[in-house]
C-alpha positions, 0 to 999 in steps of 0.5 A: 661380081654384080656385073659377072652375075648379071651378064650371066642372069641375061644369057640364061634368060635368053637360053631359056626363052629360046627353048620355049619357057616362059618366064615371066618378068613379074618374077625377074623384078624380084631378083637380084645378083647382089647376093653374097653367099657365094662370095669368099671375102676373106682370104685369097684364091688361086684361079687357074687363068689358062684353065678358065680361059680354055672353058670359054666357048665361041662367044666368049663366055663359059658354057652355062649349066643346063638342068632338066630339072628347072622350072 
């Protein structure tokens, strides 16, 4: 998960600095993708692998979640 969230923290940065905002790396020192909130430890899940692998654009990766909202 740590690795899957940290791709993922790198692409969204690269998005938003393509788009002009400015984030500052004073604030990237202070996140991490080691969180756990959102991970089920217990149990088991059942993914739809087709499913997912449909939701991948051309680059290989699914497409990230865009709000106007942020920042």
């Amino acid at each position: 998960m740590v690795a899957w969230t940290t791709e993922y923290y790198g692409l969204v940065l690269e998005s938003m600095r393509a788009e002009g905002r400015r984030v500052d790396d004073e604030v990237l020192a202070h996140i991490s993708p080691a969180h756990s909130a959102n991970i089920n430890f217990f149990g088991s899940i059942d993914v739809d692998i087709e499913g997912e692998l449909a939701q991948l654009g051309p680059t290989g990766y699914r497409p990230l979640r865009v709000r106007d909202t942020l920042f």
